[in-house]
N, C-alpha and C positions, 0 to 999 in steps of 0.2 A: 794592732791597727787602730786607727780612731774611727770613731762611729760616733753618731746620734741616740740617745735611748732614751724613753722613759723611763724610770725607775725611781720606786718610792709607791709611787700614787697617779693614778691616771690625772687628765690635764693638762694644758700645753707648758702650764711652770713647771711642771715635774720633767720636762725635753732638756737633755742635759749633754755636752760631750764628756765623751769617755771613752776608754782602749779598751779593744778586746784584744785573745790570741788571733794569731794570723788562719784561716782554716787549710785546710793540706787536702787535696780532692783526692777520694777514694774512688776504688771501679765505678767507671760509668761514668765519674763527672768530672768539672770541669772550674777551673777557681781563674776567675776574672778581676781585672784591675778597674776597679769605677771609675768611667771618668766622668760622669753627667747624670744626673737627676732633674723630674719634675714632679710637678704638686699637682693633684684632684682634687676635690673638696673631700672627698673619702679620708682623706688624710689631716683632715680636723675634723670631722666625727670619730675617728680613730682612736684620736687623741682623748677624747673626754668619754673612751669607751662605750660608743653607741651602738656597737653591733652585741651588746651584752658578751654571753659567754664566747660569742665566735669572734671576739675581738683581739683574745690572745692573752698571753701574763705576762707580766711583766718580770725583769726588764725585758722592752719589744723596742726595736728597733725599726723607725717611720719609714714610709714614704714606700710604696709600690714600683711607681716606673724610675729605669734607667734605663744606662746601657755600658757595657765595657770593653775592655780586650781580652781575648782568652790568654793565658798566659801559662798557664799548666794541664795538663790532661790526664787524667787517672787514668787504667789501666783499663782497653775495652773502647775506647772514644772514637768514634768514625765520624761524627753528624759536623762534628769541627775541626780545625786545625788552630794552632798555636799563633796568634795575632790578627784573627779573626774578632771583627766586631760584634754584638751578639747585644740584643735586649734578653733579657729575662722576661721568662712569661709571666703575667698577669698570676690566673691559675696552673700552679708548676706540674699540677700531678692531672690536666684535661689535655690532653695530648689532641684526642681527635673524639669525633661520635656525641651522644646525647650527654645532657646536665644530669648530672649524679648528684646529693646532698655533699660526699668523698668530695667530687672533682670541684663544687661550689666554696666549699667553706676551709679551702686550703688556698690563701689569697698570700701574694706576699705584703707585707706594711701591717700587716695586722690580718689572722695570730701567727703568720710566719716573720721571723726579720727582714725588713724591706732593706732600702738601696742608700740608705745614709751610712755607709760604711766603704772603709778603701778598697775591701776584698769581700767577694761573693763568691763561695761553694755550693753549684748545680748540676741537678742530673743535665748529661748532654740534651736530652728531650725536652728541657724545658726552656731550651734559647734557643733563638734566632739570628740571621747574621740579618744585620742592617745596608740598604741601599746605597753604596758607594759614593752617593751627588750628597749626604743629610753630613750638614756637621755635626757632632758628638750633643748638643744640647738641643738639636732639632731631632735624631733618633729617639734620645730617652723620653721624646712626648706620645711615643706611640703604642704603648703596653696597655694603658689602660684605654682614655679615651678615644682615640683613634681606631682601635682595635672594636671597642663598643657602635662606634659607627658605622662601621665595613660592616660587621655582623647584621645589624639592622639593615640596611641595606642589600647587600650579597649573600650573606648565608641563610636570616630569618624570612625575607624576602630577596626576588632578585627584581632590581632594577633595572629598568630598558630603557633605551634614548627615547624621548617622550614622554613618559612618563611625568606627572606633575609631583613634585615632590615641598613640602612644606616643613620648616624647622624654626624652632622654638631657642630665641635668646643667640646670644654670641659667648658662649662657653667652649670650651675644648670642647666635647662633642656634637656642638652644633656646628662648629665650623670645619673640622673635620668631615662630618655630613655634606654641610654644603662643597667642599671640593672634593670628592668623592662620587656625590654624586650630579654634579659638574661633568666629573669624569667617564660617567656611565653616558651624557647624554640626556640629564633630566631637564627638565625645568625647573627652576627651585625660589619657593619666595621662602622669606626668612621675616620672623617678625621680632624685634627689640622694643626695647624701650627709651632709645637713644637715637636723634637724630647725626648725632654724630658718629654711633656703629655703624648706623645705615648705613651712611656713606662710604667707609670701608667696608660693608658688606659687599656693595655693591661693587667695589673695586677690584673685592675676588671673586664677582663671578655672580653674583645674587641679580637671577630675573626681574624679580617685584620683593620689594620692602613693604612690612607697613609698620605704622606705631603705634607699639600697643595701649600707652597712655594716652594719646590723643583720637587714637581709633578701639577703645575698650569694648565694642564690637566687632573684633577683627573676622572673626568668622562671616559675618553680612558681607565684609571688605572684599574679604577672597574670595566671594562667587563672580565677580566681575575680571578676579584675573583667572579662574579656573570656566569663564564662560559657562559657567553653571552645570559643570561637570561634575566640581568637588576634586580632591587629592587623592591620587592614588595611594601617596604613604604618607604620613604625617611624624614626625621624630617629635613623641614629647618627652618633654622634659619639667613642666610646670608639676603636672600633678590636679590636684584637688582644682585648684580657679584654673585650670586650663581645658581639662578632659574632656567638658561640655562644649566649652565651642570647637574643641576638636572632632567632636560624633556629629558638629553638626557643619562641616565642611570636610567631612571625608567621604571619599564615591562610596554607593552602593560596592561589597566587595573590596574594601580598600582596605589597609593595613597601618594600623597606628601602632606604632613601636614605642611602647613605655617603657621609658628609661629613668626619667629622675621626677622626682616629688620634689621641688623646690619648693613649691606655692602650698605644699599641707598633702597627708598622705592618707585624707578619708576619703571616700569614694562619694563624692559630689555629680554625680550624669544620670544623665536619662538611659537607661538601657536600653529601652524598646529599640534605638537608633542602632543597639548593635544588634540586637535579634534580626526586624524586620528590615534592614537592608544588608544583613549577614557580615559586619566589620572584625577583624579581627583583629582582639585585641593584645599584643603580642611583645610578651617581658622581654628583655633584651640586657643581660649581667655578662660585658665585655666578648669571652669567646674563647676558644681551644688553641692551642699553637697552628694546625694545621690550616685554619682561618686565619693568625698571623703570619703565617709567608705567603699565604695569597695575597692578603693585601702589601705587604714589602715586594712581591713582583709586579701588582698593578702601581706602588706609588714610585717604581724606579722605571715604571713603563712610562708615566706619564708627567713625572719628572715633578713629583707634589713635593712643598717645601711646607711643612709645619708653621703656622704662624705662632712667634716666639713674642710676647710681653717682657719680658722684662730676664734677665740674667742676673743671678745672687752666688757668693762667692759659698762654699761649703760650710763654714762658720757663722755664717748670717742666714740661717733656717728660720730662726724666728721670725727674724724680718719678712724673709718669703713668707711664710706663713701667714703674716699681720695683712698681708700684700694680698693674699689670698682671700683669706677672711672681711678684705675690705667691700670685694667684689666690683672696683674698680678697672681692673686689669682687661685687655682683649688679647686673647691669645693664652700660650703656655706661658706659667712662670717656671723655669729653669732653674738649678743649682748645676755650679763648674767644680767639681772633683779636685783638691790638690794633687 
């Protein structure tokens, strides 16, 4: 089968094609026909092995999210049937229940082989069927980011209609957030850097924008749209130059969900703001399957369509990638499976 691998030497030059044998699914699991991939940024730190030893050996085979057809079943398989579409989980071996170090550091894209391959062999427990309305490159955005947002939202906290909700940037998991929780019923302001995101922020749904280059006070900003209540939950994502004006527009009692260190990964904040108004401050690393077909029944309940950037044919990874790393993109960048 072909496949994408690193092999040699970590690095994105060292991303090469190459065939592998076909794999053949033993008891329990289940050997899928790729037909669609997408990119995280996890999948360029991947690449220049940034997660050190938990990054995996080479050759490792990229990229986390897809999604396929089933098309064989080992011996023992109930959870699927035979032309059944299915993501693959994020982490294949957290089924359900609490983060274990086991169920954390067994991710697929890195140290297991991810989804740049024709064929994928899975335990049946670690896929899900995908929502009938998503085309096949709208599916495979949903393993990692997507998944990472529901979580924060529904399983780390639970969201109610009303609630004030604030998100950081127009990334795959910020904007998944924001229709998500759209979908609960929140309010949600979204802050970029772009008057031009704005604008389609606000087209999916975004209550209040602000910009964070021309408003680098945006925490002052949002007490005018939170009427000086402050955010019930805040999705960061900055990091280091964010966190501070995050503790200082979230309510007494509010929940800020740390997801990514874009802006720098040293702990820059005032604590006291989480002591004395009791904030919590709450990691958020994607989620279990059992939290993936929840949210696959709420996004066919409410009928959510992935926003897609850009489509790349299976042979032009790199390019995705460069597409990637440019940080110009809104939405998922995709890869179409031969």
């Amino acid at each position: 089968m072909r496949v994408f691998q690193l092999e040699g030497d970590w690095g994105i030059g060292n991303l090469r094609p190459a065939t592998r044998a076909k794999p053949t699914p033993g008891p329990g699991q289940v050997l899928l026909r790729m037909r669609a991939a997408s990119l995280n940024y996890r999948d360029l730190v991947v690449l220049e092995r940034g997660y050190g030893n938990f990054t995996g050996t080479l050759p490792l085979i990229p990229v986390s999210d897809g999604v396929g057809e089933v098309v064989e079943l080992g011996a023992g398989v109930t959870r699927v049937a035979v032309g059944d579409r299915v993501c693959p989980g994020f982490f294949p071996h957290w089924v359900a229940g609490v983060p274990t170090l086991e169920r954390l550091t067994a991710s697929l894209g890195g140290p297991l082989d991810g989804a740049m391959a024709e064929w994928m062999c899975l335990s049946q427990d670690s896929v899900t069927r995908v929502p009938a309305h998503l085309e096949d490159v709208q599916a495979a955005t949903l393993p990692c980011a997507a998944l990472t947002a529901w979580s924060a939202l529904a399983v780390c906290s639970a969201t109610r209609p009303g609630d004030r909700v604030l998100v950081q940037g127009s990334g795959g998991v910020a904007l998944f957030a924001l229709q998500f929780a759209r979908a609960f019923g929140a309010h949600v302001t979204v802050i970029s850097s772009s008057d031009e995101k704005i604008e389609r922020l606000r087209a999916l749904g975004a209550d209040a924008t602000i910009n964070y280059r021309t408003t680098p006070e945006w925490a002052k900003a949002s007490r005018e749209i939170t009427e000086g209540r402050g955010y019930d939950q805040i999705i960061e994502l900055g990091g280091e130059k964010t966190l501070g004006q995050s503790l200082r527009c979230i309510r007494a009692g509010g929940t800020i969900s740390l997801i990514g260190v874009l802006s720098g990964t040293a702990m820059n904040a005032a604590l006291g703001h989480v002591v004395t108004r009791q904030v919590r401050l709450q990691g958020v690393t994607v989620g279990h399957r059992d939290g993936f077909e929840a949210m696959m029944r709420a996004i066919e309940q409410h009928r959510i369509v992935p926003v897609i950037d850009s489509v790349y044919p299976f042979d032009d990874l790199l390019g995705a990638l460069e597409h990637l790393r440019s940080g110009t993109h809104f939405g998922k960048i995709a890869i179409n499976h031969p």
